[in-house]
N, C-alpha and C positions, 0 to 999 in steps of 0.2 A: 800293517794293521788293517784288516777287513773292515770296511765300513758298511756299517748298521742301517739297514735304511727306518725308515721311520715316518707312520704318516700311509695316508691311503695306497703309497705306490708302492708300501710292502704288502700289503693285506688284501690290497682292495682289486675289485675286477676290471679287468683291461678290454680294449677292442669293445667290439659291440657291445660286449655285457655290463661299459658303465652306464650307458642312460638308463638301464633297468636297473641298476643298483642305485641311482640318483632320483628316479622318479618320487616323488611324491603319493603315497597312498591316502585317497580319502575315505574317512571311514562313514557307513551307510550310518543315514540321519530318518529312521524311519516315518519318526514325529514332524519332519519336517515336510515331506511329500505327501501326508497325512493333511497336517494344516492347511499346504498349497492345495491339494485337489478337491478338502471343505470349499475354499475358499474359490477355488473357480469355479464348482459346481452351484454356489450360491449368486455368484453375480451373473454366469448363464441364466439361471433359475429367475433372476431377478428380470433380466434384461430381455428373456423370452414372457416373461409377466405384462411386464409395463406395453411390449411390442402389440403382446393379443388382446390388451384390457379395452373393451369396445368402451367402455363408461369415459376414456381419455379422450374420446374423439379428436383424432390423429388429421383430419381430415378438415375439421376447424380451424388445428394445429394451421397447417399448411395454408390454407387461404389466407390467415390474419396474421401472417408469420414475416411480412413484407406490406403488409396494408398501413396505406401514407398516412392514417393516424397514430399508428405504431411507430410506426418513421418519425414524425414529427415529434412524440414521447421521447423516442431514441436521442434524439436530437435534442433537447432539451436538457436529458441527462447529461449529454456529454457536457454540454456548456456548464450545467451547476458544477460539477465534476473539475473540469476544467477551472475555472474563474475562481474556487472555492480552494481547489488547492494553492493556486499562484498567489491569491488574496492570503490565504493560511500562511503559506510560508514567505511571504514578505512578513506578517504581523510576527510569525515565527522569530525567524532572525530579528528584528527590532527589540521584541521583548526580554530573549535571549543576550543581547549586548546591554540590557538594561540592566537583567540579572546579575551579568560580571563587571558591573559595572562599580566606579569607586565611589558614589553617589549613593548614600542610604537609600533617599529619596526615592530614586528612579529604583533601587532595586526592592525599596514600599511598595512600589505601583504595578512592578511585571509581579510581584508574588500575589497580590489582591487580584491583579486580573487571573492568573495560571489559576486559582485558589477558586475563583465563583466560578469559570464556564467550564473548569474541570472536576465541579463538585455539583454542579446542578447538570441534570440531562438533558439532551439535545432535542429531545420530542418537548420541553418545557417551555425549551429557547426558543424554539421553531413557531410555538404557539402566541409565545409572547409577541416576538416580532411582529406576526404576523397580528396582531390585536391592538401594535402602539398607539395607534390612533384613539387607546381610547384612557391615554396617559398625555400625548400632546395631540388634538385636534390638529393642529398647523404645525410646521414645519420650518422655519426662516432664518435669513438674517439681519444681524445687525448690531445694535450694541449692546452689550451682554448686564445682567444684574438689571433688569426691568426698562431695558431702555431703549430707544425706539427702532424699529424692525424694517431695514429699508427694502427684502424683498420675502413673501413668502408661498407656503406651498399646502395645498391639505392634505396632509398623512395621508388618507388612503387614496389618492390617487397618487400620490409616489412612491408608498408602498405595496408595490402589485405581491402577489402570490408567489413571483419567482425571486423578486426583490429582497420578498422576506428570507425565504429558503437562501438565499445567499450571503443575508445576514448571517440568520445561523448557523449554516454550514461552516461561514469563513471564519466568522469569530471565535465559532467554538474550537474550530480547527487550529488556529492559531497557538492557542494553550497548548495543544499538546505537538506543535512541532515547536513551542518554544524549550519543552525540554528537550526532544530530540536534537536539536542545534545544541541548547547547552550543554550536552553528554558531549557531542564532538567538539567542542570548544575546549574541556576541560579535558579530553581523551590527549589533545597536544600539547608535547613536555614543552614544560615553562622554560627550558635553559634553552631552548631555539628562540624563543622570546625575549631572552637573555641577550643573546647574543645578536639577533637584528637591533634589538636596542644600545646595546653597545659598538655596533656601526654607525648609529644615528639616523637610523629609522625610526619616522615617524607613529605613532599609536595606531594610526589610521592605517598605515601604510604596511605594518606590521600584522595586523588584522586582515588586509585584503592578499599578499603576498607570501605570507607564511603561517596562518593558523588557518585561515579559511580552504585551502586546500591541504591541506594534510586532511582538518576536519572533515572535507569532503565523503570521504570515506567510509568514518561512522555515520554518517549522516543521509549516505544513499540511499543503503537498505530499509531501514526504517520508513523513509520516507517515500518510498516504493511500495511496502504495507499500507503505509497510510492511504496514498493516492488509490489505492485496489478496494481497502474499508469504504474510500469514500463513494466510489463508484455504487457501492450497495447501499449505504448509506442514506444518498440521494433518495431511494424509496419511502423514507420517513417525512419527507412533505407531501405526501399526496394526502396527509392530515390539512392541510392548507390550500388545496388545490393548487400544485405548484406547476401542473401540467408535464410533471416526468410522465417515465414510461409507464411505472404503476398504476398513477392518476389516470389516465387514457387506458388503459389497459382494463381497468375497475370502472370506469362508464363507459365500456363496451359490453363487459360483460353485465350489468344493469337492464343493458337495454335487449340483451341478446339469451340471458343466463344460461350463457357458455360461460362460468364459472374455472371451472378447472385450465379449461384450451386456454384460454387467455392468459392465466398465469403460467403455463408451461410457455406460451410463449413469449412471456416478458419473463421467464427466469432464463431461456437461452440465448436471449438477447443480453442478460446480463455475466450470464458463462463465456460469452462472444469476448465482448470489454474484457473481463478481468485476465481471462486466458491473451491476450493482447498487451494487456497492461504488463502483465507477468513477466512477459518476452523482452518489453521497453524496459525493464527494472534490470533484468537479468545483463543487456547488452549497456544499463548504464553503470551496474555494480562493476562490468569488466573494465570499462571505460578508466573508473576512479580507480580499479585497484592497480593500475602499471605504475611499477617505479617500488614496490613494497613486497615483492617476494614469492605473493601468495597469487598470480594472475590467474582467469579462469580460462578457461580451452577455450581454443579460436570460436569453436562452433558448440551449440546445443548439444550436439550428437554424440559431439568429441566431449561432452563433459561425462552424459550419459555413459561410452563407452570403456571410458577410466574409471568411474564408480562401479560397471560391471568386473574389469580387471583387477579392481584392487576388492573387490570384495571376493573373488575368484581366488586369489595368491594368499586373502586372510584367510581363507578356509582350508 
């Protein structure tokens, strides 16, 4: 009996003529080189604008672009920055273990707190803070419910301008990385929490060992957003003189009205930060994600270069 071939190696082209019979034809996308050459001829257009526009005074740009009270603005941001998120996410997690917690009580008090400084605004908080002095004149301690005060302090000299900004930065901050924790708390299956418990693991020990790093996870990203929001953020006490970059930036230009230069150079100073931050975010999301399937490419370039190949093979 003659056997039947069946399948490409009866039909199909052999020797050099399969790669042209296997290639891939893409069909022309007219709309699409269309949109692309709008779209580059508009950020040319834009970028040759901003370059020749003499009213930016580029030249200002550059002198005050590294001038040590810019620096020292610089500097100050990063601290709010800094100190406000670490403050945030410790108040974070606490509020967040309060919330899961089997205690009405405590989980009354993280919902009242998440509930006020995530329902009033942070330009409100910032002003408040920054005005307690004139809700407690002093400051101190001692025994509580009217009773005698063995050391104390007056408000405004312990609430300086930065003082306050870091109140409300961190406090308000705190609300909202208490949900972001509680999302990763809640994101890890309770029958791993099952199961350390039925080893005879500790509540405590269970929490530090097996929920907290799984949650790690959910909890990067976000909180990588946050830290980058916060960084702009910071700009909203120069209502309080908190002496960031904006405040200095905003009585240089008072005294100079160099308006404009001043602000492009305090927004490149803050494209500087958040493009930085960005990088720290991306090398700590790859960090948490080993051990789970989905790891990201060794390098920036090598992520860049897979989303150009697989958007290449989708087409």
């Amino acid at each position: 009996m003659d056997a039947t071939v069946v399948g490409p190696a009866a039909a199909g082209p052999t020797g050099s003529e399969a790669p042209e019979a296997n290639r891939i034809s893409h069909p022309l996308r007219p709309g699409r080189w269309l949109a692309a050459g709008v779209t580059a001829l508009v950020l040319v257009w834009l970028g040759w604008t901003v370059a020749i526009n003499p009213n930016l005074h580029w030249d200002i740009v550059a002198d005050y672009q590294f001038d040590r009270v810019i620096l020292e603005g610089l500097w100050v941001t990063v601290q709010l920055t800094v100190a406000s998120m670490v403050i945030g996410v410790v108040l974070g997690v606490v509020v967040a273990l309060m919330q899961v917690s089997d205690s009405r009580i405590l989980r009354t008090g993280a919902m009242a707190y998440v509930w006020f400084f995530r329902g009033t605004p942070l330009l409100v908080q910032l002003i408040f803070w920054f005005n307690i002095a004139l809700i407690f004149p002093e400051i101190g301690l001692g025994v509580p419910f009217g009773g005698p005060k063995l050391i104390t302090w007056e408000t405004n000299t312990l609430v300086t301008g930065f003082v306050a900004a870091l109140l409300g930065l961190s406090i308000n901050e705190g609300a909202y990385m208490s949900e972001i924790v509680r999302a990763g708390l809640r994101a890890v299956d309770p029958g791993q929490q099952e199961a350390a418990a039925a080893l005879g693991m500790s509540r405590t020990k269970i929490m530090k060992r097996v929920v907290l790093p799984q949650a790690m996870r959910i909890i990067v990203p976000p909180t990588g957003n946050q830290f980058i929001s916060m960084l702009k953020t910071t700009s909203l006490v120069s209502v309080i003189a908190g002496a960031d970059l904006l405040t200095v930036a905003q009585r240089l230009y008072l005294t100079n009205f160099e308006v404009i230069a001043l602000l492009i150079v305090a927004s490149i100073w803050y494209l500087v930060l958040t493009t930085l931050a960005s990088a720290g975010q991306y090398y700590l999301e790859r960090r948490f994600s080993r051990g789970f399937g989905t790891t990201l490419p060794g390098t920036l370039r090598g992520r860049i270069a897979r989303n150009l190949r697989f958007s290449g093979s989708a087409r």
